[in-house]
C-alpha positions as CSV (number, residue, x, y, z in Angstrom):
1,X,0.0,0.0,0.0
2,X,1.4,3.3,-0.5
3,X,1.4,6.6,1.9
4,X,-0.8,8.1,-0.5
5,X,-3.0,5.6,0.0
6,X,-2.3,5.1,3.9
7,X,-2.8,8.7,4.2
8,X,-6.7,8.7,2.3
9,X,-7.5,5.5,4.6
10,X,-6.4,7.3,7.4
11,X,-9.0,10.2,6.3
12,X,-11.7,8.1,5.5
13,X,-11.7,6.2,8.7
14,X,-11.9,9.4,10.5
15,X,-14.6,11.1,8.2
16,X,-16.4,7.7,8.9
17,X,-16.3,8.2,12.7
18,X,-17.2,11.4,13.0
19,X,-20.3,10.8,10.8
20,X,-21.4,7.6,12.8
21,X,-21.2,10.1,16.1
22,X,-23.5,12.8,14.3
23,X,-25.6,9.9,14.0
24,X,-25.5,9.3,17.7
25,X,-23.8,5.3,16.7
26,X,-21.0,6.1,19.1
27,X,-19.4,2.0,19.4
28,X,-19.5,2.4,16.0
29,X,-17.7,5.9,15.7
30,X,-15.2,4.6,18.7
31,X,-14.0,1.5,16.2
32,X,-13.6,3.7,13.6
33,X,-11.6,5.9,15.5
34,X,-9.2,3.0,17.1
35,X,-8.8,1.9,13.5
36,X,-7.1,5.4,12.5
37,X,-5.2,5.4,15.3
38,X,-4.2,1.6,14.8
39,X,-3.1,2.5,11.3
40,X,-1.4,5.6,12.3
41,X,-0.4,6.0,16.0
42,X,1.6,9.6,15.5
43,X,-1.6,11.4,14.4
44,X,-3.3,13.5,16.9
45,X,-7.1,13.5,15.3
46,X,-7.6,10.0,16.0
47,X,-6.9,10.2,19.4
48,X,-9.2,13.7,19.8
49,X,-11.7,12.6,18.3
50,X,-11.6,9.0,20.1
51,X,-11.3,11.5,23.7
52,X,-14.5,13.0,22.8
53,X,-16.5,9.9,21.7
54,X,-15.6,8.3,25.5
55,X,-16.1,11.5,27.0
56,X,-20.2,11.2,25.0
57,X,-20.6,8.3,26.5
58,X,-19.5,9.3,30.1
59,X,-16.0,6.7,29.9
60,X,-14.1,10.1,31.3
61,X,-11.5,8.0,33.0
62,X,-10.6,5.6,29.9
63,X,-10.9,9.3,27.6
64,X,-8.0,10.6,30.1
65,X,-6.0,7.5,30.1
66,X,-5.8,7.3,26.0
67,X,-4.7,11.1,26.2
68,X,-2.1,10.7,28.6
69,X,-0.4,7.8,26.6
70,X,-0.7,9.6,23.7
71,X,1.0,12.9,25.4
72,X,3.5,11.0,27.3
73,X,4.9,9.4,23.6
74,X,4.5,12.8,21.8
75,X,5.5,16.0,24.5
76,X,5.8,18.1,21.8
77,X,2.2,18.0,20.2
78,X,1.2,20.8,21.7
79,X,-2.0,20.4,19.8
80,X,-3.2,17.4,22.2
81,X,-1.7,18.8,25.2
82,X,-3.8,21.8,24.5
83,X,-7.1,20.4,24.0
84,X,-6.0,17.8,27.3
85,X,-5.7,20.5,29.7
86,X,-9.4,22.2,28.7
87,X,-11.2,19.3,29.1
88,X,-9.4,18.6,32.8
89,X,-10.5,21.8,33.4
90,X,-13.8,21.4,31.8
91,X,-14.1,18.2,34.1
92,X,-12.5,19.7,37.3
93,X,-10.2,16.9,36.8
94,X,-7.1,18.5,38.7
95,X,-5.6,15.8,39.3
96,X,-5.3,14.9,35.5
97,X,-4.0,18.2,35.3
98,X,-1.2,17.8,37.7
99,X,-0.2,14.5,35.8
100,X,-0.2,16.6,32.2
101,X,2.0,18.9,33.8
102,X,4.6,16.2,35.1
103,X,4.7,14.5,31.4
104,X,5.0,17.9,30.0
105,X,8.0,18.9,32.4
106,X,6.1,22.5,32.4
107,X,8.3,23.7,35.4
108,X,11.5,23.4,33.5
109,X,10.8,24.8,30.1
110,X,8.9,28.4,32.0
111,X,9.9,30.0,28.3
112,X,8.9,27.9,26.2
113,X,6.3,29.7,24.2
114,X,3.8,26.5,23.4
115,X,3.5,26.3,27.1
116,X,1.5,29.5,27.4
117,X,-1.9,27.5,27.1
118,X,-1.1,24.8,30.0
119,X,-0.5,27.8,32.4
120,X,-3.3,29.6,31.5
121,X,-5.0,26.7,32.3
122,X,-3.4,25.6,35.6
123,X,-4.1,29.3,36.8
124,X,-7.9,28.7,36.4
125,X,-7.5,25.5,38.4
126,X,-5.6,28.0,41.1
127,X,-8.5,30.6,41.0
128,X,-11.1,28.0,41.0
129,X,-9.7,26.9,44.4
130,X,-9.4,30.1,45.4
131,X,-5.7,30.3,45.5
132,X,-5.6,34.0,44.0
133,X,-1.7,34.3,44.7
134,X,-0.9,31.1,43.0
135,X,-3.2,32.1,40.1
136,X,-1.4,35.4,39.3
137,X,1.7,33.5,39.1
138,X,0.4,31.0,36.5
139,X,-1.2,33.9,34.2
140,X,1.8,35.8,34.5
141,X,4.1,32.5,33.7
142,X,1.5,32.0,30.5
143,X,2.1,35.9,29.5
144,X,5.5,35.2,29.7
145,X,5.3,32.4,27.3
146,X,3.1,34.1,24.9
147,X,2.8,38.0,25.5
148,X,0.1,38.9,22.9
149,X,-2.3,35.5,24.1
150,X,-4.6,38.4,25.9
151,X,-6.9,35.6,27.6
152,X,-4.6,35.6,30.7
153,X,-4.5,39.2,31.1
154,X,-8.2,39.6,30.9
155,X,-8.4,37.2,33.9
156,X,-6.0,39.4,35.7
157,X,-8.2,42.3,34.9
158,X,-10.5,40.4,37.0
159,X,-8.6,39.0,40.2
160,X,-7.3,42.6,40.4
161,X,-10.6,44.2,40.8
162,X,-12.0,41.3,43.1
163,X,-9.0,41.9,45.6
164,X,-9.1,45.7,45.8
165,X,-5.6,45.8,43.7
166,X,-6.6,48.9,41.7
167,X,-3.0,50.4,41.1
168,X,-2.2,46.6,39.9
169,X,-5.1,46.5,37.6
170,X,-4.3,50.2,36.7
171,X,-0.5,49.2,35.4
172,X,-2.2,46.0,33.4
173,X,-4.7,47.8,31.4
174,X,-2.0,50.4,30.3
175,X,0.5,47.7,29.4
176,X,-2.8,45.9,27.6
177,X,-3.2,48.9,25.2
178,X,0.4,49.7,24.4
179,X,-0.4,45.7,22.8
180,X,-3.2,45.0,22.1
181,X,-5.1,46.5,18.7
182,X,-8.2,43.6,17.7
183,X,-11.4,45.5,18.5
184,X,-12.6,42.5,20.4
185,X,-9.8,42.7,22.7
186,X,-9.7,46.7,22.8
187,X,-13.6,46.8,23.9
188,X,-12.8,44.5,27.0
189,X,-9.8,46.7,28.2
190,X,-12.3,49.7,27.7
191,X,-15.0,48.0,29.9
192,X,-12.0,47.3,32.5
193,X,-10.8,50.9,31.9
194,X,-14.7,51.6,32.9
195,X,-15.2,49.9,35.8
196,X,-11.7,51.4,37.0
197,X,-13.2,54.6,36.8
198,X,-15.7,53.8,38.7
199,X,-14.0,52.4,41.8
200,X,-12.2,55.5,42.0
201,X,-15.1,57.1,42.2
202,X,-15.3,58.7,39.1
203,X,-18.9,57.3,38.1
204,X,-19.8,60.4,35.7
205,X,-16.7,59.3,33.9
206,X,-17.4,55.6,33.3
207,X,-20.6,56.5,32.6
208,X,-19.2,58.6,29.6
209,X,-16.3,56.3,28.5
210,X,-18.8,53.8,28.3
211,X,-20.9,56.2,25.9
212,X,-17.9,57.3,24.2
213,X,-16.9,53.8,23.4
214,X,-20.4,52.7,22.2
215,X,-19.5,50.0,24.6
216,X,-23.7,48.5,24.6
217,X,-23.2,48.2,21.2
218,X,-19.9,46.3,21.2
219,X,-21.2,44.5,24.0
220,X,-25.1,43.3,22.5
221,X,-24.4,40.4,21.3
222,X,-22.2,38.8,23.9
223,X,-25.0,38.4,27.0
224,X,-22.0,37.9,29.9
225,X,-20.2,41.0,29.1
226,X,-23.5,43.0,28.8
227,X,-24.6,41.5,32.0
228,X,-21.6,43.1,33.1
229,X,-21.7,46.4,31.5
230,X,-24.9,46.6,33.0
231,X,-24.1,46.2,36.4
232,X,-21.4,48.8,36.3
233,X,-24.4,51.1,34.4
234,X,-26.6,50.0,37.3
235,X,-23.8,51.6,40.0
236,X,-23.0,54.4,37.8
237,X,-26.4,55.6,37.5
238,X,-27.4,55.4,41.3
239,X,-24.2,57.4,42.5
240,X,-25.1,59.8,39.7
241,X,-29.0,59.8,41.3
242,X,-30.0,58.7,38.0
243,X,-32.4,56.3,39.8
244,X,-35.2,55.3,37.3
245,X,-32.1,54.4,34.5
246,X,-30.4,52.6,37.6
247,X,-33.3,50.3,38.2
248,X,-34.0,49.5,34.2
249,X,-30.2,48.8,34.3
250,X,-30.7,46.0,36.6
251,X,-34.2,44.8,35.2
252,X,-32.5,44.4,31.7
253,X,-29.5,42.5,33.2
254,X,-31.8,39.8,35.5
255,X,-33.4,39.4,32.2
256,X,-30.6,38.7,30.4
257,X,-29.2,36.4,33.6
258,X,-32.4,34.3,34.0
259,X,-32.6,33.3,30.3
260,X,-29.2,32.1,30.5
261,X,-29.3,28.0,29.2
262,X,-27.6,27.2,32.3
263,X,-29.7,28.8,35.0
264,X,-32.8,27.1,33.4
265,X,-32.9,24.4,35.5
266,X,-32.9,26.5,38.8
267,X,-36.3,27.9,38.4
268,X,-38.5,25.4,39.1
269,X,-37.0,24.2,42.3
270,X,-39.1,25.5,45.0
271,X,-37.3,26.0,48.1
272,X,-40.4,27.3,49.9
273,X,-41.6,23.7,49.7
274,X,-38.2,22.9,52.1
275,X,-39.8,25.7,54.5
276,X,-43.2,24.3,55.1
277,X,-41.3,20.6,55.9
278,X,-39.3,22.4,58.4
279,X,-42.0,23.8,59.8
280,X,-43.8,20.7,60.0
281,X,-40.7,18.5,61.4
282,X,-38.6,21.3,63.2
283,X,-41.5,21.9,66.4
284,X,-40.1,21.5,70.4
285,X,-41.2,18.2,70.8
286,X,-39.9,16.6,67.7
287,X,-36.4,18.4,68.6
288,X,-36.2,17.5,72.2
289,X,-36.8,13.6,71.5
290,X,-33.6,14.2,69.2
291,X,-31.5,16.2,71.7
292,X,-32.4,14.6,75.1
293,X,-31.4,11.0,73.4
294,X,-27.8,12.1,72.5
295,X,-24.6,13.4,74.3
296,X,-23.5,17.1,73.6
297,X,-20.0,18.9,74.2
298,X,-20.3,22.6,75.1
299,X,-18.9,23.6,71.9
300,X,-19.1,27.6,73.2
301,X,-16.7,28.0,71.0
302,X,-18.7,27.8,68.1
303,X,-20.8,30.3,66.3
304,X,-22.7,30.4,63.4
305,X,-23.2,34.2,61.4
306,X,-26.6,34.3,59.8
307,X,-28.9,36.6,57.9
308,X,-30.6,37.2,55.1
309,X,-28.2,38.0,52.0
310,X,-27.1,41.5,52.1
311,X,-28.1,41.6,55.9
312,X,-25.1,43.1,56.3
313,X,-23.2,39.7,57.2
314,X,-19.9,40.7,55.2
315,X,-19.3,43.9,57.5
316,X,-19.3,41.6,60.8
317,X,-17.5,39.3,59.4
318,X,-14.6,41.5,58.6
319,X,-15.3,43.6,62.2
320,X,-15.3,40.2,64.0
321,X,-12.4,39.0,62.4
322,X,-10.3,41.8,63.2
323,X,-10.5,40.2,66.9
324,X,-7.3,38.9,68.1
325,X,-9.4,35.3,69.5
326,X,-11.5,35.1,66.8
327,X,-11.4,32.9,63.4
328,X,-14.0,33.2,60.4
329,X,-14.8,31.1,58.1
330,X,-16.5,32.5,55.1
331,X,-19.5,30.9,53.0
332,X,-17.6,27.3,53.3
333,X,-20.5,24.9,53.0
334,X,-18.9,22.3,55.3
335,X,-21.8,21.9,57.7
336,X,-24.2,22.1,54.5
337,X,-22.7,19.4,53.0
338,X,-22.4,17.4,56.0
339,X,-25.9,17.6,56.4
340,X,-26.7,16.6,52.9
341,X,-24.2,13.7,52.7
342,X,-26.7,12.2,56.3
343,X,-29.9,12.7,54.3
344,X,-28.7,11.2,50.6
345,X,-28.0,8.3,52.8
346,X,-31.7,8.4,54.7
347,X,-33.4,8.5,51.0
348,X,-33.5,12.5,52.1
349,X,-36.4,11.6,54.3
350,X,-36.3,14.5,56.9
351,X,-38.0,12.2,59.9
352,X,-35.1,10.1,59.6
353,X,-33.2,12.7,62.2
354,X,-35.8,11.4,64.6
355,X,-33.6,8.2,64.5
356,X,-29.9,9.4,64.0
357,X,-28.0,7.3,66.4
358,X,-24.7,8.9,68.7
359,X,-22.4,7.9,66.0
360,X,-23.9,9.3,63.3
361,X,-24.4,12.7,65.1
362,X,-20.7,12.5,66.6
363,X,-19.5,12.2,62.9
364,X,-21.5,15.2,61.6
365,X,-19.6,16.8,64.4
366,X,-16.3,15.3,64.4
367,X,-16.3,15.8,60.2
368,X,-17.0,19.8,60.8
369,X,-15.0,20.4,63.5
370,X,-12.0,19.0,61.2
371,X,-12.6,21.0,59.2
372,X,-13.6,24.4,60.6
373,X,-10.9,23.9,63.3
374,X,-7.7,23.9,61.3
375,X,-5.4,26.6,61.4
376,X,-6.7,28.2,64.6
377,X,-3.0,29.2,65.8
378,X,-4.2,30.0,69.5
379,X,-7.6,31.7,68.4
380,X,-10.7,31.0,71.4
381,X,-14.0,31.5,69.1
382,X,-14.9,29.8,65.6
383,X,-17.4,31.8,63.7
384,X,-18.5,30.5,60.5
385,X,-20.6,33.2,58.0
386,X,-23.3,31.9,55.8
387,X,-26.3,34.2,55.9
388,X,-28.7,31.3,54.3
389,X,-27.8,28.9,56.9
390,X,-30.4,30.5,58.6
391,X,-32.9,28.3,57.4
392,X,-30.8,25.8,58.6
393,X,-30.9,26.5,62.3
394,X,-33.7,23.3,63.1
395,X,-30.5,21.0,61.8
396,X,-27.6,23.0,63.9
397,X,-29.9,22.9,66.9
398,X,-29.8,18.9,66.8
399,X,-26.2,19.0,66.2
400,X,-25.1,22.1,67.9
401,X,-27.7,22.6,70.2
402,X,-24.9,24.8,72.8
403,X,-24.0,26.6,69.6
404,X,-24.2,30.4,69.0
405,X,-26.3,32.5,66.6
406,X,-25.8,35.9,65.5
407,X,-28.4,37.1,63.3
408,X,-27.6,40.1,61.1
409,X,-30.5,42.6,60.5
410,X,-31.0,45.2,58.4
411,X,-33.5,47.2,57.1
412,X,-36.3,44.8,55.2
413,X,-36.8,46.9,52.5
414,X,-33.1,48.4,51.5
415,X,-32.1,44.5,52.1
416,X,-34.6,43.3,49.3
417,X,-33.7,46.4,46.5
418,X,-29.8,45.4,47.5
419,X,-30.8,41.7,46.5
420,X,-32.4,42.2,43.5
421,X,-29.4,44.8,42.6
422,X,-26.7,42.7,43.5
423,X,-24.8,40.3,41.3
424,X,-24.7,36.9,42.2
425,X,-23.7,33.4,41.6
426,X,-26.8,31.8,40.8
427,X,-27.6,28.6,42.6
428,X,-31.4,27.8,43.8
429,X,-31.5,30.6,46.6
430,X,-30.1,33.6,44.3
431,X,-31.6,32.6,41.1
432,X,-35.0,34.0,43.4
433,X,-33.3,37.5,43.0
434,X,-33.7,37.7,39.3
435,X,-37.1,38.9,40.0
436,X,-38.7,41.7,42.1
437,X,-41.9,39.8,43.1
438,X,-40.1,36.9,44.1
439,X,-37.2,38.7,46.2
440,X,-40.0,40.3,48.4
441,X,-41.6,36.4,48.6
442,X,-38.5,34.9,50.0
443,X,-37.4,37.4,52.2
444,X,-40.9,37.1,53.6
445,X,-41.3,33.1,54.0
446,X,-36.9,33.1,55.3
447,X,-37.9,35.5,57.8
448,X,-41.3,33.6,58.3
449,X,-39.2,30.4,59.1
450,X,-36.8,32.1,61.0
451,X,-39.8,33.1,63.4
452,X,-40.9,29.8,63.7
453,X,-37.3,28.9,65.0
454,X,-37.6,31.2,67.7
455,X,-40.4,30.8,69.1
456,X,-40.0,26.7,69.0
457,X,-36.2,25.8,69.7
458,X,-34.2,26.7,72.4
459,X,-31.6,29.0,70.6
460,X,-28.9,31.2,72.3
461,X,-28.6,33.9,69.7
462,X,-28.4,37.7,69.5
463,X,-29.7,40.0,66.8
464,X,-27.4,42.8,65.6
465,X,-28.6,45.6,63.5
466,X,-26.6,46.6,60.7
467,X,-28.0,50.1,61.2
468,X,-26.9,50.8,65.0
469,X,-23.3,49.2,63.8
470,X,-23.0,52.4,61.2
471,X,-24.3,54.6,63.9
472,X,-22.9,53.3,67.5
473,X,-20.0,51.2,66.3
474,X,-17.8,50.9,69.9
475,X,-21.4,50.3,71.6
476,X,-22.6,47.7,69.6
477,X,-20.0,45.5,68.9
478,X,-18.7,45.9,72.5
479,X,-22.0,44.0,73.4
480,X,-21.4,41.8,70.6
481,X,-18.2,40.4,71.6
482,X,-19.4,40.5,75.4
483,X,-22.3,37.7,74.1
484,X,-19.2,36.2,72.4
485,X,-17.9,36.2,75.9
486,X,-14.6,38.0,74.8
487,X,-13.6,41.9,75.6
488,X,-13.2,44.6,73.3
489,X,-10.3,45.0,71.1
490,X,-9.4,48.5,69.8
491,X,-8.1,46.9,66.4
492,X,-11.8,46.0,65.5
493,X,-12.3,49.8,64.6
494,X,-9.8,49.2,61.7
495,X,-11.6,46.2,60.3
496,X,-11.5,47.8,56.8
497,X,-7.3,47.6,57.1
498,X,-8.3,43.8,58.1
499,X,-10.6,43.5,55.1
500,X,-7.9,45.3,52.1
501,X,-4.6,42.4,53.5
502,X,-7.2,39.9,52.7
503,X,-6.1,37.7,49.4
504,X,-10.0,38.3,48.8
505,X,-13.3,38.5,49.7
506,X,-16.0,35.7,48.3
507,X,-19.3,37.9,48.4
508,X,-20.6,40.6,46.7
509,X,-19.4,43.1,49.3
510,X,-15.8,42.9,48.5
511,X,-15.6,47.2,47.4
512,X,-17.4,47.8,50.6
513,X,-15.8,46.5,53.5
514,X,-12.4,47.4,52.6
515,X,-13.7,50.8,53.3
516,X,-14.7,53.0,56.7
517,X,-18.3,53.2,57.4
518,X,-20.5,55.1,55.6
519,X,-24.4,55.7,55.8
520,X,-25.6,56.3,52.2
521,X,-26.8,52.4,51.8
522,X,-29.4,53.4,55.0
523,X,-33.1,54.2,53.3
524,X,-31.3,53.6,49.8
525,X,-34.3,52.0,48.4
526,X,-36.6,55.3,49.1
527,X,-34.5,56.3,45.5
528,X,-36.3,54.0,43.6
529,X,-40.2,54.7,42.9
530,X,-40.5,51.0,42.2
531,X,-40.1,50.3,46.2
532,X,-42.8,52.7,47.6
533,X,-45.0,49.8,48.0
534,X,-42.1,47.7,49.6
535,X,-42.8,49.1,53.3
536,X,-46.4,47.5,52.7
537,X,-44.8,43.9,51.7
538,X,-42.6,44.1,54.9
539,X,-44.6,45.8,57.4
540,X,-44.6,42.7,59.5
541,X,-40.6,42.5,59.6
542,X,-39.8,46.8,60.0
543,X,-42.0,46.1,62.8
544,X,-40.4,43.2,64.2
545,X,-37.0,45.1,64.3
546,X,-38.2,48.6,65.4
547,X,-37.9,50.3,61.9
């Protein structure tokens, strides 16, 4: 046979496989594919195309496997490792990663231009875990490589403005211009450059570069960087007390959010279901024949931060942890998951807690304490910060009954327009923020639930008001850390130096807290003409709380 001939085989086999997996015949597509590779075991498509066909059919770990051989015999087919490393990432498959890397030798060839991809890469696995310093590295180690690949600048645009690094991300977005000339590239420097403006306070500006870059038209056809041009309009607007273009900002950007493919399947899970079970399971009697079976441990050290989102929960966490005995964790969902890991194994049947033996409750325990309790280098008081475990506190009270609550309070109604303003990651909770309507609902039926709580468990908790923080900081936090039984620190005062030598902060409040207090979020949503009728929705709670 000649290689002419070898070579149209080869190309046939391949056009044969892919057309068997448009037909969905994927054993079919996958012989094919082993055939090419068979006849030629040097050529990359094969082996691609082979990946993807296992990766169909959910054979992840084979699809992995029969890339690794085929990078470990070809290092320099970039090609493969390329396409490797995005679908580890595309499968959170770190570990995969780290193996690539090894084969590769990444660590010893920092220069080598073809690399640029992998670290790119690898610094998305570093952000994804959070590790922001480690992340910086990798996308500078992939500019290095390759200084006009702009994807890793762009996310540095990004961590920069997360962790309060303005002069940083200042520097970057004039070295990105002296560079960078592709319009597609130039109009995400210019939204960067926009959003810069505004957090130095220069919101009339953005506003006009924006304009003056026709940066909505640039940006209409791509919905996540409208979604974000919007947001910064949103902010602009307000400071400018442009309120009714403020509010249509946001409406236009939920829209756009909501109809997102991905956030689809969030809108039909009813969490106020979950409430009315609780209600139903969580009463005193049902609670004491759990707690006065089993054997507690103080655990006073212990205290959970609750609230509503945008409660004001962020600002006490960074006060709080400005205390010399005191430890936060923030938003890890350790005790969440532990709690969903005992009911997947109970068929999620919420009576089965009626039955959960001393070992199983000592795990639950054990397993959080593990984790929440690293690292505490001589610190008295754990306090863990997840607003939404609040409708949560039936399940702490039967694990934690001599646990702590502090639940943050803020004003109902400039609580529900900072929801629905605020950006975030949708899961089933937030995804209730797209909408005006259903923000109002779920603050009502949380703090309905929360009620409930109170007047049924046992709970030693204290409400704080965000309100009387802004107004009688020393007072108020004095008495918090009194319930906390610890004394009064004069470096809480400076909890906004506390909040800027943080590597970041995970909520939406990261421009705030790194700032002293300021009172122009109180009676922020009397701006808006669409929340006159708000004090009406949440009469019940500004009365609760004296408002």
């Amino acid at each position: 046979m000649t290689i002419l001939s070898d070579k149209s085989n080869y190309e046939s086999l391949l056009k044969n496989g892919i057309q068997s997996a448009k037909l969905g015949k994927f054993k079919e597509s996958e012989n094919y594919f082993i055939k090419a590779i068979n006849q030629n075991k040097n050529k990359p498509d094969a082996y691609i195309n082979l990946a993807n066909i296992l990766i169909l059919q959910k054979r992840n770990t084979k699809s992995f496997k029969i890339l690794h051989n085929y990078i470990s015999n070809n290092t320099t087919n970039y090609e493969v490792s390329n396409f490797a490393a995005k679908i580890f990432l595309n499968f959170n498959a770190q570990n995969e990663f780290i193996k690539l890397c090894k084969i590769l030798n990444i660590n010893k060839n920092k220069n080598n231009k073809e690399n640029s991809f992998i670290y790119f890469v690898e610094g998305q696995f570093y952000e994804r875990n959070k590790n922001f310093s480690k992340a910086k590295n990798s996308y500078f180690l992939s500019i290095s490589c390759n200084e006009i690949f702009f994807e890793p600048y762009f996310k540095l645009f990004n961590i920069f403005e997360k962790t309060n690094q303005l002069q940083d991300l200042e520097k970057l977005i004039i070295k990105t211009e002296k560079i960078f000339n592709q319009e597609e590239n130039r109009n995400k420097i210019n939204l960067y450059k926009s959003i810069l403006l505004n957090r130095k306070n220069n919101f009339l500006d953005s506003q006009e570069y924006i304009k003056t870059n026709k940066l909505y038209e640039k940006f209409k056809n791509d919905d996540n960087f409208l979604i974000q041009l919007l947001d910064l309009e949103s902010k602009n607007n307000e400071r400018l007390n442009k309120y009714s273009y403020s509010f249509r900002n946001i409406l236009e950007r939920n829209k756009l959010i909501i109809n997102k493919p991905e956030n689809k399947k969030y809108q039909n899970h009813n969490m106020d279901n979950n409430f009315q079970k609780y209600k139903k399971f969580y009463f005193k009697k049902n609670v004491q024949l759990i707690t006065k079976k089993l054997k507690y441990l103080s655990d006073d050290q212990i205290v959970f931060l609750v609230g509503f989102p945008r409660s004001g929960t962020t600002l006490l966490d960074s006060i709080l942890r400005s205390h010399s005995q005191i430890k936060v964790i923030e938003e890890k969902p350790y005790l969440l998951d532990l709690r969903h890991k005992f009911f997947e194994s109970k068929k999620n049947n919420l009576s089965a807690l009626l039955k959960i033996t001393q070992k199983e409750k000592d795990e639950i325990r054990n397993n959080y304490i593990n984790h929440a309790m690293t690292n505490m280098e001589g610190k008295k008081i754990i306090i863990d910060k997840f607003p939404l475990l609040i409708t949560e506190i039936g399940f702490i009270n039967c694990i934690f009954p001599n646990a702590k609550i502090i639940f943050a309070v803020r004003h109902p109604c400039d609580v529900v327009i900072s929801c629905f303003f605020t950006s975030f990651k949708i899961n089933e909770a937030m995804v209730k923020f797209l909408d005006w309507q259903n923000t109002i609902d779920f603050y009502n039926n949380v703090l309905d639930l929360f009620v409930f709580y109170e007047n049924e468990l046992d709970l030693k908790y204290k409400i704080i008001k965000y309100e009387d923080v802004v107004q009688n900081f020393k007072y108020q936090i004095t008495k918090l850390v009194e319930f906390l039984d610890l004394k009064y620190e004069k470096n809480l005062e400076k909890f906004y130096e506390t909040a800027k030598n943080r590597s970041q902060i995970f909520t939406p409040s990261y421009t705030q807290v790194v700032n002293p207090l300021y009172t122009s979020s109180i009676n922020r949503w009397k701006n808006y003409d669409q929340s006159k009728f708000l004090s009406t929705s949440l009469s019940k709670w500004i009365e609760k709380f004296n408002y």
